[in-house]
C-alpha positions in Angstrom: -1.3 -47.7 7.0 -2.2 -44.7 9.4 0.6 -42.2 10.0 1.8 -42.1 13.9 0.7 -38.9 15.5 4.6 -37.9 15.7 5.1 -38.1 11.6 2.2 -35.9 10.8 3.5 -33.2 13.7 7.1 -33.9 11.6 5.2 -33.5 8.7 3.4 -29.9 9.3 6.3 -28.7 10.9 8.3 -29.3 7.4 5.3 -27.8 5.5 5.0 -24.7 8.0 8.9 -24.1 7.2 8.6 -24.2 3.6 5.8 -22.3 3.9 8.2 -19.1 5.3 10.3 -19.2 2.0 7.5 -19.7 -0.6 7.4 -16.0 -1.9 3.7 -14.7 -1.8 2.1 -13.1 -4.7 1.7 -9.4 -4.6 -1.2 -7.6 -4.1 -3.1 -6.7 -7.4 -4.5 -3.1 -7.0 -7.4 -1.5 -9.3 -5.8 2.1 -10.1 -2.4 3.5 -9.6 -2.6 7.3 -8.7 0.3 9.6 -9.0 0.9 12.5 -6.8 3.4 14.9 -9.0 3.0 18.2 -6.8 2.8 19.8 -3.4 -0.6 21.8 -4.6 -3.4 21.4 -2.1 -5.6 20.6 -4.5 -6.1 19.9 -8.3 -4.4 17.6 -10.6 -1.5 15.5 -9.3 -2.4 16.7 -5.8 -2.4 14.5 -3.0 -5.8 15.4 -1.8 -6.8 14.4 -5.4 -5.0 10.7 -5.6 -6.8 10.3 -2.3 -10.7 11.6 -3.3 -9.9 9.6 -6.6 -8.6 6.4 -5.1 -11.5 6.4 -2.3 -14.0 6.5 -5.6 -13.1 3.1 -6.4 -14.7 -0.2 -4.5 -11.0 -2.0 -4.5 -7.8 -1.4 -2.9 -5.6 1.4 -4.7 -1.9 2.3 -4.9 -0.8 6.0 -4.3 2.4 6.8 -5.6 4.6 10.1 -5.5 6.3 11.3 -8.2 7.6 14.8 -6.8 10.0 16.1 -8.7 12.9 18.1 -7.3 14.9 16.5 -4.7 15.0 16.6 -0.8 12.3 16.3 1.7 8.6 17.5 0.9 6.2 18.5 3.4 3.0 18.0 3.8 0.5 19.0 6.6 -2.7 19.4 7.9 -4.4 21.4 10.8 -7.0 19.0 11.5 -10.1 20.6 9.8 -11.3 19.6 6.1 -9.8 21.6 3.4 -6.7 23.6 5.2 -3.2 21.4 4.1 -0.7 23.2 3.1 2.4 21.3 1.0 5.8 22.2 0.5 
């Protein structure tokens, strides 16, 4: 027996609100990088996670991990290689 026209609109309008409480899976990233200092370059350096994370083919996660606590800085003047952090 075909379905009327109306039911299967009844029916993907039920599906479609499901569909806004079924929780989505995360996104599975390659490499985690941690950024544990204000330096401008070197080890736990933001300018590091990023030249390390853009090595990889997949997406990557950049987290901070800066001790200390209040507000740190970052910024740039435009031109490669001149950031200063603090």
């Amino acid at each position: 027996m075909p379905v009327s026209r109306s039911r299967a609109l009844l029916i993907l309008l039920a599906l479609s609100f499901i569909g806004l409480f079924v929780q989505r899976p995360s996104p599975v990233y390659a490499a985690t990088f941690n950024v544990t200092n204000t330096n401008t370059t070197g080890a736990g350096s933001l300018r590091n996670a990023i030249e390390a994370a853009n090595v990889t083919p997949a997406l990557d996660l950049i987290e901070f991990h800066i001790p200390g606590s209040g507000v740190h800085h970052h910024s740039d003047d435009g031109t490669a290689g001149h950031h200063s952090a603090r």
